[in-house]
ZAFIGU-798120 format. One record per residue: x, y, z of N, C-alpha, C in turn. Coordinates in steps of 0.05 Angstrom, whole numbers, padded with zeros to 5 digits, always signed. Layout:
REM residues N
XYZXYZXYZ...
This chain:
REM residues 349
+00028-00557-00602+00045-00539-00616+00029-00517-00630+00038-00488-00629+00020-00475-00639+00036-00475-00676+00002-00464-00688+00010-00459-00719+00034-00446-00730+00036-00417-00710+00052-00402-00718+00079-00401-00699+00095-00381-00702+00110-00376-00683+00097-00359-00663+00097-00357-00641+00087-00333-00623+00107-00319-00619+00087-00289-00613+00112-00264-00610+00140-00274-00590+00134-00275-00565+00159-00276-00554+00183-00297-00563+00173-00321-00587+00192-00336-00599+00203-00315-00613+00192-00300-00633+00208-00284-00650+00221-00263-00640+00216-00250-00608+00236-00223-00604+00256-00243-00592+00263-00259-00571+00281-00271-00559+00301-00284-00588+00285-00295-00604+00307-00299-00634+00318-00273-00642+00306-00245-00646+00317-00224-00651+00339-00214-00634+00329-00221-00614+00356-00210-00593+00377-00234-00581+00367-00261-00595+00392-00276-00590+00394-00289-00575+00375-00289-00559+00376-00302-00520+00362-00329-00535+00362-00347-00506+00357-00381-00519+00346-00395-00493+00330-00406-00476+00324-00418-00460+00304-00408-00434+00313-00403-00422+00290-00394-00405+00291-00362-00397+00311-00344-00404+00322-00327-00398+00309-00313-00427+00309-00326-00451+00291-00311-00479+00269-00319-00474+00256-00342-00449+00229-00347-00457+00216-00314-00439+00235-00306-00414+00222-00283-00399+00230-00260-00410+00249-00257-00426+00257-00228-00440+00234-00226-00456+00232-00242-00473+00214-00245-00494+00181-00238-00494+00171-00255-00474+00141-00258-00463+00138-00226-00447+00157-00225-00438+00148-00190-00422+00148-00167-00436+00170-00166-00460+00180-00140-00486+00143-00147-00506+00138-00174-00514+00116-00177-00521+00097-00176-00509+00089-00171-00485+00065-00159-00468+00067-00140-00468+00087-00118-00464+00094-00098-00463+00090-00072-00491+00090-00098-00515+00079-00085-00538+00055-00086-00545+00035-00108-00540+00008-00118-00540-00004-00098-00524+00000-00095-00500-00002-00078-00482-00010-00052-00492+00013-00037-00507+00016-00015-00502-00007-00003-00532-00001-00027-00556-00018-00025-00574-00049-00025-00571-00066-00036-00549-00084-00031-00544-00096-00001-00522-00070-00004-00506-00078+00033-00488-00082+00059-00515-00062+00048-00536-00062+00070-00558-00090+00077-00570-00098+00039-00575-00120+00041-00582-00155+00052-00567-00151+00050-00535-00164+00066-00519-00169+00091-00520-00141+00095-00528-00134+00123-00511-00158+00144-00536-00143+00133-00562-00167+00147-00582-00203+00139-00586-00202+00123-00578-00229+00112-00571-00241+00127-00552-00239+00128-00529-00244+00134-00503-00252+00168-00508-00232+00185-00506-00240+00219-00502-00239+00226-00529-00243+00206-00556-00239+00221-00583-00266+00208-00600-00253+00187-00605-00275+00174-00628-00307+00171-00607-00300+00169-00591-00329+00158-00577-00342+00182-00577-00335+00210-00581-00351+00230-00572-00359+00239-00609-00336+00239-00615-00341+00237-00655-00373+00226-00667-00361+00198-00659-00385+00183-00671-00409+00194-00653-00417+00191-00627-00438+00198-00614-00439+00227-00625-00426+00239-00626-00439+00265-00643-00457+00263-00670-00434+00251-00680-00445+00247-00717-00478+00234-00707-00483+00218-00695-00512+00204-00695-00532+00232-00686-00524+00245-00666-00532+00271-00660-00535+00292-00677-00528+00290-00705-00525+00312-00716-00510+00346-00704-00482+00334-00687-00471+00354-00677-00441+00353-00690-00425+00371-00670-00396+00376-00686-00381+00352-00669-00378+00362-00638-00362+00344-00622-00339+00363-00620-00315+00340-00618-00290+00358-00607-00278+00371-00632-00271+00390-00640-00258+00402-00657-00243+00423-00651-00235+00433-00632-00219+00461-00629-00192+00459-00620-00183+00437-00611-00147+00430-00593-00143+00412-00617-00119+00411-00626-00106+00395-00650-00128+00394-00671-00113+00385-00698-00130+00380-00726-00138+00353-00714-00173+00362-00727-00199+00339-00714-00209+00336-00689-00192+00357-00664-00199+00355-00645-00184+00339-00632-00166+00318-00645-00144+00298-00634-00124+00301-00597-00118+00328-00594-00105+00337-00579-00125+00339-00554-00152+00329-00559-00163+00331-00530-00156+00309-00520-00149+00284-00533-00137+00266-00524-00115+00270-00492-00103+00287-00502-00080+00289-00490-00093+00316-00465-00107+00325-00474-00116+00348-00448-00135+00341-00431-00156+00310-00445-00169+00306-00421-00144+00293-00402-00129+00279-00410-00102+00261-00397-00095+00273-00369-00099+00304-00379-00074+00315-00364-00099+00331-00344-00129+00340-00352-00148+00346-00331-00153+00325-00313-00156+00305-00329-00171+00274-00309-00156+00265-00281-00121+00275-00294-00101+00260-00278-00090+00279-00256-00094+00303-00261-00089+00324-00241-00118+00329-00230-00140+00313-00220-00143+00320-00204-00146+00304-00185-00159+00323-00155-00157+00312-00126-00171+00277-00126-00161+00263-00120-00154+00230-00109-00183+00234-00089-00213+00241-00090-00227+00243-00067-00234+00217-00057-00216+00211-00032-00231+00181-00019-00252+00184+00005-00273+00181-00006-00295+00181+00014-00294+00171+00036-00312+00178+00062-00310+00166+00083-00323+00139+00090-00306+00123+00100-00321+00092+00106-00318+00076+00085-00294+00075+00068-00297+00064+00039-00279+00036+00052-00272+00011+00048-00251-00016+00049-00235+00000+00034-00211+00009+00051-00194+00019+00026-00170+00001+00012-00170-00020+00026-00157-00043+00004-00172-00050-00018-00190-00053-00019-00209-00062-00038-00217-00042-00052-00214-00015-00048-00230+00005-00058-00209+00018-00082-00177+00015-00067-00159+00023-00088-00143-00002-00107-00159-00025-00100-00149-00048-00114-00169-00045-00139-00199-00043-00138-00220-00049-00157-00202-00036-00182-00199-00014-00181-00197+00005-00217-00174-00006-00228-00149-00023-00215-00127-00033-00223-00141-00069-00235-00160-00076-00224-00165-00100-00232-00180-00108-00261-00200-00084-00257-00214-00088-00287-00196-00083-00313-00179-00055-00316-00163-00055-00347-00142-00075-00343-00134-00091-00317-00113-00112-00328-00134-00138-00327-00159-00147-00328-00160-00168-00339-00176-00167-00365-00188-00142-00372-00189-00142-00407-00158-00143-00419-00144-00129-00405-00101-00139-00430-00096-00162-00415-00094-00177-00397-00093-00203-00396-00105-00216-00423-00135-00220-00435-00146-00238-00451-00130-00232-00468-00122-00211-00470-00104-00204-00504-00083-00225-00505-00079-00233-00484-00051-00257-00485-00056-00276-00504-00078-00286-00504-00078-00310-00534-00093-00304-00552-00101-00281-00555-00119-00273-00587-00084-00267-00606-00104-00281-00634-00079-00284-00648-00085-00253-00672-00063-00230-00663-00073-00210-00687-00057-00204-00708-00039-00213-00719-00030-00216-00741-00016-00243-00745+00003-00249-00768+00027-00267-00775+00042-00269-00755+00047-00284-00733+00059-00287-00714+00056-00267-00690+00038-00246-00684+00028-00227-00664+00008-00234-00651+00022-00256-00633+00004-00270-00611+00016-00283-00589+00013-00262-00562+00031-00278-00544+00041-00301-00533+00004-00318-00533+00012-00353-00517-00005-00361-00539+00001-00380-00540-00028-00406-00565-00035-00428-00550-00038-00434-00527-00048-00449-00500-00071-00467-00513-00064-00491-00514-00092-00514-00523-00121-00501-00513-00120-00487-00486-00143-00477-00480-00154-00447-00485-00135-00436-00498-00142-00412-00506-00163-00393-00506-00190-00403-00515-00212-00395-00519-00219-00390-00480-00218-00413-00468-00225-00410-00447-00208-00397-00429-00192-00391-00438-00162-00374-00417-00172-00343-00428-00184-00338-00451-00186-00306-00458-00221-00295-00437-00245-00322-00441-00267-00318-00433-00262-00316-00393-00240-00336-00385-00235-00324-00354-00222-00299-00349-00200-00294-00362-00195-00270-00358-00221-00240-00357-00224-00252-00380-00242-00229-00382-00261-00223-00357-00274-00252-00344-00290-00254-00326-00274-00233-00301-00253-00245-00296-00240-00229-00278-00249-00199-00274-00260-00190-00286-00265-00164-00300-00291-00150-00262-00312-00172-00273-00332-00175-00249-00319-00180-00225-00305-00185-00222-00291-00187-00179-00282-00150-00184-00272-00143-00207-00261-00115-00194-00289-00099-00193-00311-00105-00208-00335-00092-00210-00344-00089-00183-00347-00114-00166-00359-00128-00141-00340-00118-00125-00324-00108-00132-00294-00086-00094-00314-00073-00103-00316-00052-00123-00319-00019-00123-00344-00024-00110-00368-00032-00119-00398-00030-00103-00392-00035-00075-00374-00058-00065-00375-00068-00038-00359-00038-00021-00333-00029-00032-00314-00019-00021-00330+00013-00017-00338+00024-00033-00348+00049-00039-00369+00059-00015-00379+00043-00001-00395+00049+00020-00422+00068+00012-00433+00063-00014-00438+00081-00028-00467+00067-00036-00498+00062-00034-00515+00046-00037-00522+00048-00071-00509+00069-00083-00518+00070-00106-00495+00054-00127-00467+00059-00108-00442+00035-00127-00450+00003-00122-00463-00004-00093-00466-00037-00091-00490-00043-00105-00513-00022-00111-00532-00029-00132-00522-00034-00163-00500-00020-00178-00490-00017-00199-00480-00048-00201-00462-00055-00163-00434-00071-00172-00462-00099-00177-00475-00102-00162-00498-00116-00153-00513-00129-00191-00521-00106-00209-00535-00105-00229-00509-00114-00250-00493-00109-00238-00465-00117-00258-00464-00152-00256-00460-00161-00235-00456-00189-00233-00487-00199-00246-00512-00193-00242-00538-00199-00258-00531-00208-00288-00524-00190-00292-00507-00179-00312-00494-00206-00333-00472-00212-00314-00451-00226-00330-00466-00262-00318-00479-00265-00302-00490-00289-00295-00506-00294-00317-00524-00275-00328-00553-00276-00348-00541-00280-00368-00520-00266-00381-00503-00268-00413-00482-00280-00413-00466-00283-00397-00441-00304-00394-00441-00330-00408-00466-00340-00390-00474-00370-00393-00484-00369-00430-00497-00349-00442-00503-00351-00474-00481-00350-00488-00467-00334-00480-00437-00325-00497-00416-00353-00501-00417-00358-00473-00398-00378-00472-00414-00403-00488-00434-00417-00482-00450-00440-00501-00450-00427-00529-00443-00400-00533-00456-00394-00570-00422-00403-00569-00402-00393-00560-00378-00397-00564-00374-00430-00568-00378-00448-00549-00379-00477-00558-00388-00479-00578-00406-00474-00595-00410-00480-00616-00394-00485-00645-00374-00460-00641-00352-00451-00656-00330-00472-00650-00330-00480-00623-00308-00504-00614-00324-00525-00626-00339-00532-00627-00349-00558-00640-00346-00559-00673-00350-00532-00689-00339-00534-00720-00307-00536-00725-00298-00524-00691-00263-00523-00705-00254-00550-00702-00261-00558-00672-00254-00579-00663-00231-00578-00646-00232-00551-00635-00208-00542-00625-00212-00526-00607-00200-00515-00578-00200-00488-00565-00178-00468-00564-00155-00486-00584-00139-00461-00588-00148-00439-00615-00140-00418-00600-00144-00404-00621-00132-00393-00644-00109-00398-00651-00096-00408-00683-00104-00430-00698-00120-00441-00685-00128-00466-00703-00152-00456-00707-00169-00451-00684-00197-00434-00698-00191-00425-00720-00170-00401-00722-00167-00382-00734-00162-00396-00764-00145-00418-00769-00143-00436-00785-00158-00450-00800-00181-00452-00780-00206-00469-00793-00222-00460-00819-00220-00425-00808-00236-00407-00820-00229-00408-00846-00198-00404-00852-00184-00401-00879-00189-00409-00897-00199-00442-00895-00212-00455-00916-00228-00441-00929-00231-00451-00950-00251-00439-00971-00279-00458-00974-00298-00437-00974-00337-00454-00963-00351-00446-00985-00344-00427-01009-00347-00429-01042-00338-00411-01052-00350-00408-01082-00336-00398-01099-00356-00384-01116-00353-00364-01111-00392-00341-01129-00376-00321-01139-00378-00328-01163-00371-00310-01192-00332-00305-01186-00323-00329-01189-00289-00326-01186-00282-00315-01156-00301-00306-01138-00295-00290-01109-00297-00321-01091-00275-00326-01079-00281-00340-01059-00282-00338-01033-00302-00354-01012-00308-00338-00987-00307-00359-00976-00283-00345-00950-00278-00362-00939-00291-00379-00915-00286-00395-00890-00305-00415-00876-00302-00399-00864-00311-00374-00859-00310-00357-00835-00341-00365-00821-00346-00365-00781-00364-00383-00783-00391-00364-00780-00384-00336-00781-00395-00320-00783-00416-00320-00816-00411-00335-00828-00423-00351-00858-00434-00378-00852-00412-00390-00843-00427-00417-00838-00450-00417-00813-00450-00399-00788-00475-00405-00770-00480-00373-00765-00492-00359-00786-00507-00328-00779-00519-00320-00755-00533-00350-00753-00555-00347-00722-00530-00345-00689-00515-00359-00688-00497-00365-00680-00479-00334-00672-00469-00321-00685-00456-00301-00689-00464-00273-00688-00495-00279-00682-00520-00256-00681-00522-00254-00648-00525-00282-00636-00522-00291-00619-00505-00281-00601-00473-00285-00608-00449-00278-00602-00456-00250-00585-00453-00230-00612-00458-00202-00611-00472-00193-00594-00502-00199-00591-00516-00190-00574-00509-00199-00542-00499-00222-00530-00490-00223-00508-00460-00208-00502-00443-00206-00522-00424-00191-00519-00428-00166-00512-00449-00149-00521-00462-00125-00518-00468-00124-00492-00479-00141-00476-00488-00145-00453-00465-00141-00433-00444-00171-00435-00413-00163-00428-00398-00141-00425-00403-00126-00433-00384-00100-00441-00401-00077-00432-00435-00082-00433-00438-00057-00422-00445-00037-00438-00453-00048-00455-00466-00017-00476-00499-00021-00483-00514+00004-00489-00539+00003-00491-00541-00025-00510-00562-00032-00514-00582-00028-00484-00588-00043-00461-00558-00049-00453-00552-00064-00428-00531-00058-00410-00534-00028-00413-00516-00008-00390-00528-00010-00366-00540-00027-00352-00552-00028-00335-00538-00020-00310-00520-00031-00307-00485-00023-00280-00483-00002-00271-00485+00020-00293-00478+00040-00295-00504+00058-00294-00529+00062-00312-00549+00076-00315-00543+00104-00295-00538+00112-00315-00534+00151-00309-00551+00162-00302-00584+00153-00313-00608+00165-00308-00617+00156-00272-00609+00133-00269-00617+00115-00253-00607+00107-00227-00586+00101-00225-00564+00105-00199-00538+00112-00201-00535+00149-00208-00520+00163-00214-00484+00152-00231-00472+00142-00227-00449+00136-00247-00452+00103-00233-00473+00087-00219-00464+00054-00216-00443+00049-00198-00428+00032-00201-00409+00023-00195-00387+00040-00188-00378+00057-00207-00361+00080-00210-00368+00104-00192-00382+00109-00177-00392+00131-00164-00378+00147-00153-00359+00128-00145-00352+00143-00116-00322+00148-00127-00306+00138-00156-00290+00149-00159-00280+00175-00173-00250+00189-00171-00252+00200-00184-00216+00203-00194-00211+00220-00205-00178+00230-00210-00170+00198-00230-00147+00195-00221-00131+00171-00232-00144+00140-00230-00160+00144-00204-00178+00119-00209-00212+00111-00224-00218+00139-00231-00228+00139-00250-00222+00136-00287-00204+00150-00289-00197+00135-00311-00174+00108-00315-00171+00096-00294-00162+00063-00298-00193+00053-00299-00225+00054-00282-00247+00038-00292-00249+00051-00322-00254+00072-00330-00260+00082-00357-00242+00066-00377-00217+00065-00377-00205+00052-00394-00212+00015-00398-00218+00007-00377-00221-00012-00375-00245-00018-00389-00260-00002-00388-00286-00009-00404-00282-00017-00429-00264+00010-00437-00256+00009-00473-00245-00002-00472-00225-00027-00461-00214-00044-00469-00220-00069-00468-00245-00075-00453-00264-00090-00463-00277-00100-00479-00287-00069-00481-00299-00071-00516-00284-00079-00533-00258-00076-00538-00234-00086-00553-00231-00115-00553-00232-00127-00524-00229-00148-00522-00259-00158-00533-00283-00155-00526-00301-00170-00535-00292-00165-00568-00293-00147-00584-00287-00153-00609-00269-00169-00619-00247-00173-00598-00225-00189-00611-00234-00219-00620-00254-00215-00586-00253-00258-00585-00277-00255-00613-00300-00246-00618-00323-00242-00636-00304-00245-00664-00280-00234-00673-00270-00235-00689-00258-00257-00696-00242-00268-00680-00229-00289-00669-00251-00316-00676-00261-00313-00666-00280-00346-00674-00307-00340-00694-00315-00316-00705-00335-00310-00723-00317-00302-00754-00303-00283-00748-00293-00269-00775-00262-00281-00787-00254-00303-00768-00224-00298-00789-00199-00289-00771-00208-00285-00750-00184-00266-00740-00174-00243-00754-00149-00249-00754-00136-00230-00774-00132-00233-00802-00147-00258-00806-00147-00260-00843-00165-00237-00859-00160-00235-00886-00160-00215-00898-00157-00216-00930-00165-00199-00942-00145-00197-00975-00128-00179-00971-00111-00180-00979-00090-00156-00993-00074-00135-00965-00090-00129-00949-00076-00122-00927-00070-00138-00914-00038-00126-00888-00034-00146-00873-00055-00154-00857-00050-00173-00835-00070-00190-00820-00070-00174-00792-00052-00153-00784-00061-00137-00759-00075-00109-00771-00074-00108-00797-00095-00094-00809-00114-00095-00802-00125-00118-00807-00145-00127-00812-00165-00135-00793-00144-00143-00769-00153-00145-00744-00157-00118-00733-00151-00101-00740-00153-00070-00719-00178-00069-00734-00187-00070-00765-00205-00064-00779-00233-00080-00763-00222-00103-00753-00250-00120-00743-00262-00105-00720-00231-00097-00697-00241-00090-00669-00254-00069-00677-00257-00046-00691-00253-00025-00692-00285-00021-00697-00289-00035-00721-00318-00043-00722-00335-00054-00698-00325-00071-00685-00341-00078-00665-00344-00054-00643-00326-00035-00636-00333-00013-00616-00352+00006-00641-00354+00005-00667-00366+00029-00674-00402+00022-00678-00396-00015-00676-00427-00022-00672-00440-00015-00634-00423-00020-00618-00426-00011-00597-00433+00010-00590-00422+00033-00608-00424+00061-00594-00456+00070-00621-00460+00055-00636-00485+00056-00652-00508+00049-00636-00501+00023-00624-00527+00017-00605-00530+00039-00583-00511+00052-00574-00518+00077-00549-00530+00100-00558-00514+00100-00583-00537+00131-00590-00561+00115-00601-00571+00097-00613-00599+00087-00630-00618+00073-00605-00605+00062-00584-00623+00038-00577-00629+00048-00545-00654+00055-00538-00647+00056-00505-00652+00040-00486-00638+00046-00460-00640+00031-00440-00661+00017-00440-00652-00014-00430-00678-00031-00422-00681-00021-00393-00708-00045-00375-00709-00033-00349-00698-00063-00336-00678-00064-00319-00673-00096-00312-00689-00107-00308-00721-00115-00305-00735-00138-00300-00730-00142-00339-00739-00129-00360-00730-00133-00386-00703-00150-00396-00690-00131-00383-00656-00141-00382-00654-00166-00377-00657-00176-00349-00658-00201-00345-00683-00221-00353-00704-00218-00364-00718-00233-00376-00704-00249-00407-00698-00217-00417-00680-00233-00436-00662-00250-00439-00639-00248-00420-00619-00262-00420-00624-00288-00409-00643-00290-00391-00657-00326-00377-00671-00332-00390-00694-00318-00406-00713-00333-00422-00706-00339-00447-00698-00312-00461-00685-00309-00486-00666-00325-00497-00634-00310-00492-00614-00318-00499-00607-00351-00493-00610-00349-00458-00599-00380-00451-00613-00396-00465-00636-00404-00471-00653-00417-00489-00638-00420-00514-00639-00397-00533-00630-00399-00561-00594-00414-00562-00583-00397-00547-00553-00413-00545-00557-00438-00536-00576-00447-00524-00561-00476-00522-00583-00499-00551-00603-00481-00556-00620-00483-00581-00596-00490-00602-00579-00472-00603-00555-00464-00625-00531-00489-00629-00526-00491-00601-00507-00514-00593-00515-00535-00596-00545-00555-00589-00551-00570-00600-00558-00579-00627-00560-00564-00642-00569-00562-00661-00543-00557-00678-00528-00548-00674-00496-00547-00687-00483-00571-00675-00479-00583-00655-00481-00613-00650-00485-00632-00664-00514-00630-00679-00520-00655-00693-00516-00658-00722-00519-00625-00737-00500-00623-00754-00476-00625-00767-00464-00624-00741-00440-00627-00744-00430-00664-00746-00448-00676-00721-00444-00703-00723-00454-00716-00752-00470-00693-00760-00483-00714-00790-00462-00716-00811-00459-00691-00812-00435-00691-00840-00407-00702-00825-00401-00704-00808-00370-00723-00802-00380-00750-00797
């Protein structure tokens, strides 16, 4: 049973329906809002904030001339990106080639299905949760692996190629730093994670702070981050992609409307890696004084602005680097982390 109610309990009660007919009104009107609340949140990420902040590190202006702040480029890259020509190259798998850009942004809003972001703003609460948000996400890599295969293109199957490197080398850390967090909750759903956190772990000068485990295992959560970084694809493990290196990666060969379904997909990655990072490090959506999808936009939001920090500050590794770290490095320390949170954990219970 989950903690809370989940969204589609509460719209199918709003509108009155009762049985299996409110469980699909319900679950689809609440995807449909989950959904649409994260494209919103892309949409300004993507052709606005991302060029903002990469400016500000630059000591430049950025977008400022269409709407107050520049806001309205939003809406004019929309309407350049999407009007133009569909170019499908010659020799491309074109099942595969027009399936890839539809696969990646729906399995980053798939994971969104059981991250919990406010008081009842959470689609499923599934006992396995944690691991239903980390497959989805995976899903992410088969649409990576069409575009290199389908593209006929030697510079997209090197990208799709460095991509799967990629998620093999950091996967395996993310997911073991993640067990770890299942071993303090004792749990893989994620309302009860989220639950665990609430508790209170002391009390310094009348302020109390809560078991968030991002306090209780620092190393752990440092951990997190840096393979998430990897996941998603931002310096300095843009490797997929390397602009300098094998011209746009993976993405090469697209352009028009199926270029911006991979682009979006990226940023909603990043969203999603912040969610789960928030989700089993910070609390979820817990908080003072603001609501709890506050607080949650406040987490993701942070996590893309540490992202887009590491691209302007940190540069490219070279993949023999890349992958040294993630086999020698990471896999080592995460399962370093996990054992070692293992036996702590067995001591004090």
């Amino acid at each position: 049973m989950s903690l809370q109610a989940v969204l589609p309990d509460t719209i199918s009660g709003l509108l009155g329906l009762e049985g299996i007919l409110g469980d699909v009104v319900g679950g689809l009107v609440g995807a449909f809002l989950i959904a649409n609340i994260m494209l919103i949140m892309t949409a300004f990420a993507g052709p606005w904030a991302k060029r903002k902040i990469t400016a500000a590190f630059g000591d430049r202006i950025a977008v400022n001339r269409i709407g107050p702040f520049g806001l309205l480029t939003i809406v004019t890259d929309a309407v350049r990106l999407l009007s133009k020509e569909l170019i499908v190259p010659e020799g491309v798998d074109r099942p595969a080639w027009d399936l890839a850009p539809m696969v990646i942004p729906f399995s980053a809003l798939l994971g969104f299905a059981v991250i919990p972001m406010g008081n009842g703003i959470q689609l499923a609460d599934p006992e396995t949760g944690l691991a239903f948000a980390f497959a989805a996400a995976s899903i992410a890599s088969l649409g990576i692996v069409m575009t290199g295969y389908a593209s006929n293109n030697k510079f997209s199957l090197i990208g799709a190629l460095r991509a799967v490197a990629s998620n093999i080398a950091y996967e395996i850390p993310l997911v073991v730093t993640a067990a770890s967090v299942v071993i303090f909750a004792g749990s893989l759903r994620m309302s009860e994670i989220v639950a665990v956190q609430a508790e209170p772990l002391l009390s310094v000068a009348g302020v109390t702070i809560p078991t968030w485990f991002a306090f209780v295992n620092p190393f752990a959560f440092a951990l997190f981050i840096i393979a998430n970084l990897a996941e998603v694809g931002r310096n300095p493990f843009d490797i997929p992609e390397a602009p300098t290196e094998i011209v746009a990666g993976f993405q090469t060969e697209y352009s028009s409307v199926y270029f911006v379904l991979i682009y979006l997909g990226e940023f909603i990655h990043i969203f999603l890696g912040g969610a789960i990072a928030a989700t089993l490090f910070l609390g979820g959506p817990a908080g003072p004084v603001l609501p709890g999808f506050v607080w949650f936009t406040i987490k993701i939001w942070a996590f893309f602005l540490f992202t887009q920090w590491a691209r302007s500050a940190i540069p490219r590794l070279r993949v023999d680097q890349f992958l040294e770290i993630g086999w020698k490095g990471m896999l080592v320390l995460s399962f370093a982390n996990l054992v070692l949170t293992a036996i702590i954990v067995g001591v004090i219970v």
